[in-house]
C-alpha positions, 0 to 999 in steps of 0.5 A: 057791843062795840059802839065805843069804837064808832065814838071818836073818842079813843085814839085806837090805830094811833096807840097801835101805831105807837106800840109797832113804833116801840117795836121796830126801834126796840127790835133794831136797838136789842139785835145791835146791843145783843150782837155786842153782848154775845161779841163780849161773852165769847171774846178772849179778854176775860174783862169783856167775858165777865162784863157780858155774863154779868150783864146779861145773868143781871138784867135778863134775871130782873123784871122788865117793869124794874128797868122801864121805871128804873130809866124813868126814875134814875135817868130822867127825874134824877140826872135829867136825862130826856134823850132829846124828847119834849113832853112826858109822852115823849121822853117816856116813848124814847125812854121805854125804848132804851129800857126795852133795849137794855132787857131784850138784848140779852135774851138776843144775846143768849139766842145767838150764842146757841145759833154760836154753838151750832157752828163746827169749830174745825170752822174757827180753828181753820179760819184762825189757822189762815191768820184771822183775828178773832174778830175776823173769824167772828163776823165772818165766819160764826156770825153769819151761820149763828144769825141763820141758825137763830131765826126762830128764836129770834123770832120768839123775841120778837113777838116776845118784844111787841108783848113786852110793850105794853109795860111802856104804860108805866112811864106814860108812853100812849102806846096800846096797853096805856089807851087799854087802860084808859077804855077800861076806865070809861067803859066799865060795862064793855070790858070783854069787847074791849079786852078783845080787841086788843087782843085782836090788835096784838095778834095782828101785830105778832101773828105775821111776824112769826109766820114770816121768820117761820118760813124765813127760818126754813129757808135759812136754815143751815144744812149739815 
């Protein structure tokens, strides 16, 4: 039943490979972005705070297969933007990145502004009241309680992430979801073992994820 796997034919650890690759770069890429988005949307300047929600109500709102194809589209074929990369597989990998950052910083974004929202604000105010800036109060203050709070939404994101890969096969990035294709092409008369294990493969990659941030949560958790 699996005797496609003993071919040498496909390279399945190295879609793998590629898939927690986008995952790692997109998860690092979208806790940076949604950290500045959620700075943007609690920020006093009302330009930043109609920049942040305007952003995130837009792209959070818009099918990830929309922005993954719209990078392609608008930054590569029209204004030539490759990100460095060389060859398709390449400038599509660096591309479905910068896609998977711009979509899943929003939901980060939303995540720690209810991890914000947990945070007494006698705790703002008395750190306000001491001569901090906002900026001060933010990042010392809320943001490190609201980072503690959020882990398992955080975590949900995550996971969310590493699925969210698989839309990376439609700019030509060889991750799992791409390879999948490629199998389903070929081995038309073994497609339930091939759809199982790819599941296998993602539940592998997510599964120890959610365990992890699942005990890492209860560790972190903030004690009212």
């Amino acid at each position: 039943m699996f005797d496609f796997l003993d071919s040498g034919q496909y390279d399945l650890l190295g879609a793998f490979w590629v898939t927690a690759k986008l995952t790692f770069f997109s998860a690092i890429g979208s806790l940076i972005w949604g950290t500045a988005l959620v700075t943007m949307r609690v920020s006093p300047v009302p330009m930043m705070r109609a920049f942040g929600t305007a952003y995130v109500n837009v792209v959070r709102n818009t099918p990830l297969t929309v922005v993954i194809v719209a990078c392609l589209m608008c930054l590569n074929q029209t204004l030539l933007v490759s990100l460095g990369g060389k060859g398709s597989e390449d400038i599509g990998f660096r591309l479905a990145i910068l896609g998977l950052v711009a979509y899943t910083g929003t939901f980060v974004c939303e995540a720690l502004r209810s991890g914000i929202n947990t945070v007494p604000p006698g705790q703002a105010e008395a750190a306000r009241a001491l001569g901090l800036s906002f900026f001060q109060v933010l990042t010392l203050v809320v943001l490190p309680q609201a980072f503690r709070s959020a882990v398992t939404p955080l975590a949900n994101v995550l996971i969310a992430l590493t699925k969210n890969t698989t839309v990376a096969a439609a700019i030509s990035a060889a991750e799992a979801a791409s390879l999948m294709k490629k199998m389903i092409e070929f081995e038309a008369d073994a497609l339930f073992p091939v759809f199982a294990v790819f599941a296998f493969g993602f539940m592998v990659l997510t599964l120890p994820t959610g365990l992890l941030l699942g005990w890492a949560a209860k560790r972190l958790a903030v004690k009212r």
